[in-house]
Structures are given as C-alpha cells and as structure tokens.
N, C-alpha and C positions, 0 to 999 in steps of 0.2 A: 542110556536115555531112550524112550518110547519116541514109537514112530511120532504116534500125537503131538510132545513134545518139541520134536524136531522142527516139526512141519508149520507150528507157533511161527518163529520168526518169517515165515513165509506169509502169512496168514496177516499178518502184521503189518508189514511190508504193503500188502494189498489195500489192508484197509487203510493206512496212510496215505496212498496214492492215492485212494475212491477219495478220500476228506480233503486231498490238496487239489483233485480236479471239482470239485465239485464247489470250490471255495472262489474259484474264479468266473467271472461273467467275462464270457462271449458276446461281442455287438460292434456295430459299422459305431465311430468317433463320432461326438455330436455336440463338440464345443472345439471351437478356436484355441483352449485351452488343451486338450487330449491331441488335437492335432500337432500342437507344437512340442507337448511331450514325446509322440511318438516319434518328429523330426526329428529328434532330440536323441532319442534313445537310437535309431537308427545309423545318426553322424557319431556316435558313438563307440558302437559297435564296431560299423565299419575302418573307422578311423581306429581301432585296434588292431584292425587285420589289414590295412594299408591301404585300402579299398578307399578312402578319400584323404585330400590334403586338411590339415585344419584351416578352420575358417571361421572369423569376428561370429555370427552367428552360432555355431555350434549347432546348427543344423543342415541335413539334409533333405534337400528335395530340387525337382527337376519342373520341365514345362510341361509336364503330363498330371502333375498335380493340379497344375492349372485349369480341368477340365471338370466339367459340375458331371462329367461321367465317373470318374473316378471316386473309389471310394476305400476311404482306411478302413480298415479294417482293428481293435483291440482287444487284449488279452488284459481285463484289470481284475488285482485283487486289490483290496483297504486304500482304493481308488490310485492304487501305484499301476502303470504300464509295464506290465511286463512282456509283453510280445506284442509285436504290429505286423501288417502285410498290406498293402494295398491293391487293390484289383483295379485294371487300368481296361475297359476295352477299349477294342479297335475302334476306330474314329480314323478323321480325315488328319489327325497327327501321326498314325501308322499308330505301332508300340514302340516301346523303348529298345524292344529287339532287333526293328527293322536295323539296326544297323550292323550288325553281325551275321542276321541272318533272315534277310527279305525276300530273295529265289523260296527260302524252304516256307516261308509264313504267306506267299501270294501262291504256292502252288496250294495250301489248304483253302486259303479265299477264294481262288479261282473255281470250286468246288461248290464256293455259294457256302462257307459254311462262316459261322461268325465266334469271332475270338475274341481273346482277352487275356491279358500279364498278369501275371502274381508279380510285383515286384516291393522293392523296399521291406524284404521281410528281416526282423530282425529277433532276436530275445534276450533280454539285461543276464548277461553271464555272469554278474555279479552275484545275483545270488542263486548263483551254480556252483557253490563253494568246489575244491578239490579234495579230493582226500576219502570219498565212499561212490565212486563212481558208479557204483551199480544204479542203487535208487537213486541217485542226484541226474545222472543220465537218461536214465527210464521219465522222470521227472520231465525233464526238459523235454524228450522228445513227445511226449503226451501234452507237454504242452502244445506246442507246436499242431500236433497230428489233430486235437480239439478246437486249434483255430482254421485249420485248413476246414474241417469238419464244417465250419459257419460258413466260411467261403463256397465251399463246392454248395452247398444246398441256396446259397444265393445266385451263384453263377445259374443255375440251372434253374430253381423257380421262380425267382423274377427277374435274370436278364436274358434266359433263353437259349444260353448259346453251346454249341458245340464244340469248343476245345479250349482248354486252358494250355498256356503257354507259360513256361520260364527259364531262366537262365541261370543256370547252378554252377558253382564253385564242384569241381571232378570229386573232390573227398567228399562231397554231401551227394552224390550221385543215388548212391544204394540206398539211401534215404527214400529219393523219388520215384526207386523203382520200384520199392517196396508199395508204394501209393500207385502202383501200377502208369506211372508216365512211360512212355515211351521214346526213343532218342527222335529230334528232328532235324538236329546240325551238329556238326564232330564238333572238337575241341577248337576253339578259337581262343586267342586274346581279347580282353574285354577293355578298350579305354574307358567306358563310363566306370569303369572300377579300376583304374591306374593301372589297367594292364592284364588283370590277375587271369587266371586261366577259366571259361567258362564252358561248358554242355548245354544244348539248345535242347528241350525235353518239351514234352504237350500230354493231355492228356484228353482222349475221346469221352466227352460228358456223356456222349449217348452209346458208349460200349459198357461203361465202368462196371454198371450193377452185374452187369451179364459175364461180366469180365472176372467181378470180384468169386463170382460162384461156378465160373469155371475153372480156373486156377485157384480152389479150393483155398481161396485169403478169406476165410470165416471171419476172424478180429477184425479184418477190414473193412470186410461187408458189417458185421454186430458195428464198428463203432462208424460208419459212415449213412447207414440204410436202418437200424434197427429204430430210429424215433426221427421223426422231424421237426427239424429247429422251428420255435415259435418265433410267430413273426415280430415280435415286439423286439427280437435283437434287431432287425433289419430298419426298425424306424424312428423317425427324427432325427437321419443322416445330417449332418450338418450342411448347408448350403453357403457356400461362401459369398460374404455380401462386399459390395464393391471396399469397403475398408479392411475386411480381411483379406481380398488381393492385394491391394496395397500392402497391407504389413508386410505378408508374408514374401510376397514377389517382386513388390521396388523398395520396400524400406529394411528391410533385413537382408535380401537378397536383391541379386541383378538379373534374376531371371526373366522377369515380363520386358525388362530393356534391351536382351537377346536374341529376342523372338521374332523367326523370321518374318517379311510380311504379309505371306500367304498364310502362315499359321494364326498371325495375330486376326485375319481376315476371317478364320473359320472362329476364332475364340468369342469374336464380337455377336458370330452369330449364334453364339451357344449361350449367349448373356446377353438376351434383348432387354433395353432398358436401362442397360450400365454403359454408361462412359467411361469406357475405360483410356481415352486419350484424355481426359483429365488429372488421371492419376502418373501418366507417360503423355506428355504430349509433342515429345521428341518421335515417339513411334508414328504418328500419322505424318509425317514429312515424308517416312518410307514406305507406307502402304505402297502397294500395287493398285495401277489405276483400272 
C-alpha cells in the first residue's frame, strides 16, 4: 500500500471531525426550555458517576443559578444538548467553590482581581458509544475544548475578568492542564458531589495568550485566539422571569425555600421589581432585619 493510501484513513478521520464540529452551534441558553434540558442532562450524567442522589425532578441545579449573573452555557446540534457548563461569577453569594476552597479564592480577590466558576459542566456520554475510542474520544474532547472556547472569549470580552476557576474530578486533571489551568487547592473531598475527590485549578485570563506561545501550545492558541467568536452566540441570554424562578426553585425544587437570609437579601436586589416573597412568603418571616 502507498504512503498516499495510507495516510486516506487519517485524512478522513480529519474531515469527519471538521463536519461534526462544525455541525454544532455554540451559544449562552435562551429558553426556559434549553435550560431545563441542560438541568437535565447534567443530573444525569452526574448521577451516573454518583455525584448526585436521584431526585422527583431529575434535575440539577443549585442557588447560584439563581443569580441573573449566571449563565449556561450550550452545545446543540438537531436542537439536541449535547454538552452544557455554566459560568457563575463572583457575587455576594461567594462561588460554589468557596466551600472547599475560600483561603486560596480570597487570597486571588484580595489582589482586586475578579473571578468566576465554570461549573455544572457536563456531556451526554450516550452518544459516546464504546468500542473506537480513538475518534469517539477525540470527539468528545473537541467537543468540550469548542465550548470552553465560547466561554473563555465571554469571560474576557464581556465580563472582564481575570481568572476562571473550577473544581475537577483528579482523572480530568491533565485535561485542564492541557488548557494551561493551574493548580489553586490540593485534593479535597467534595460534598456538593457526594463526596467525590476534587482539584481546585484557575486560570489567568490575562496570561493565557502569552502563556499559550510560550509554552509552544500552537493548537491551543489556533483553536482559542485564531477567530473570535461572534457576538450573536452571546445574545438573548435568557433572563429569568419571576415564574421561571418559581418553576425551577419552589416548584420542582426546594432551593429558593433554603436560602439563607442574607443571600435571599442580595437576590432581591439583583431582581428589582420581583416579588419574590410572593412566590415563598415563608422566607420573609426569616429575613434579617
């Protein structure tokens, strides 16, 4: 067989990958609809890796979704979800981190620098069949690596900020260092994930590019710096309206009826204009005076 011939199935290979990324759209969630899929697909996941208990909904999500800061993040093709991530900044709710790891997240604040979580990231392993791990792997991490892509150039040109944070599972470690994070807290146990084992990573928004071309990450820098995303993934985030809190946080879930009431104090002023003690009117009994 000729070299030409050979090098076919490689060739191949390539252009299937360019036709299966290029068949997905990238964009922040922009129906009540996407967002409960993405819930959805995330209690999913998780709950195959133990990371949550089941629950009447079959969704997850926390009281950081609760903030009109927050924003999902999808990966759709044939308007199926196939990967999510939310990006949560810093607010007067801390991140979902502070709790594991608040010393190592206030000595970057204290610095005046401003942050933000990747969390709730997930991707339908379902159709990640087994059986040709090469490109079905390559696949999947491309997926991933094209939605972080949307994130990082959001974090940066329109929220501003200086360091993204997350909290990793140890076997996805070399994942994020490949995307050049750097470590911010050792190995802890994580109870928002039943326990599992977690790595506290961050990464300098304002070193990366400089970062990406001195440690000669070329693919990194081509697929992170080489075009920037239009803005039309970034718009018509969805705004949650006093009934989709409801749905999602007293009637599906018990999260807005957990909610301390210092937190509930800053939520109200993040939603001038909603009553939201009409939807919970047990919680204004506990406000702080």
């Amino acid at each position: 067989m000729s070299l030409a011939n050979e090098n076919k199935p490689v060739v191949q290979e390539k252009n299937d990958m360019r036709s299966y990324l290029e068949s997905i759209e990238y964009r922040v969630a922009r129906t009540r609809g996407e967002l409960e899929e993405s819930y959805r697909l995330v209690y999913n996941e998780y709950l195959k890796r133990s990371y949550v208990n089941e629950n009447d909904s079959k969704l997850h999500l926390s009281l950081f979704n609760l903030l009109p800061e927050a924003t999902t993040f999808v990966a759709l093709s044939n308007n199926e979800i196939l990967a999510t991530a939310t990006v949560i900044p810093d607010t007067c709710f801390g991140l979902p981190m502070d709790d594991l790891y608040k010393p190592e997240l206030d000595t970057l604040r204290q610095s005046g620098n401003k942050l933000c979580e990747i969390s709730m990231l997930a991707s339908n392993t379902s159709i990640f069949k087994e059986g040709t791990p090469l490109l079905l792997n390559a696949r999947k991490m491309f997926l991933i690596y094209y939605l972080f892509k949307y994130i990082l150039d959001y974090t940066i040109k329109y929220l501003n900020l200086d360091y993204i944070c997350i909290a990793v599972n140890p076997k996805h470690e070399m994942t994020y260092d490949n995307l050049l994070f750097e470590n911010l807290g050792g190995l802890k146990s994580y109870d928002k994930v039943n326990g599992a084992p977690a790595i506290g990573k961050c990464l300098n928004l304002k070193t990366i590019k400089e970062n990406c071309a001195r440690l000669n990450k070329s693919k990194i820098y081509q697929l992170f710096f080489s075009h920037e995303t239009a803005d039309a993934n970034f718009l018509n985030k969805i705004k949650l309206s006093l009934d989709d809190i409801e749905y999602f946080f007293v009637k599906k879930t018990s999260v807005l009826a957990k909610i301390p009431p210092e937190k509930f104090s800053c939520l109200e002023e993040r939603y001038p204009g909603y009553d939201l003690n009409s939807i919970i009117p047990h919680v204004k009994e506990t406000k702080l005076p």
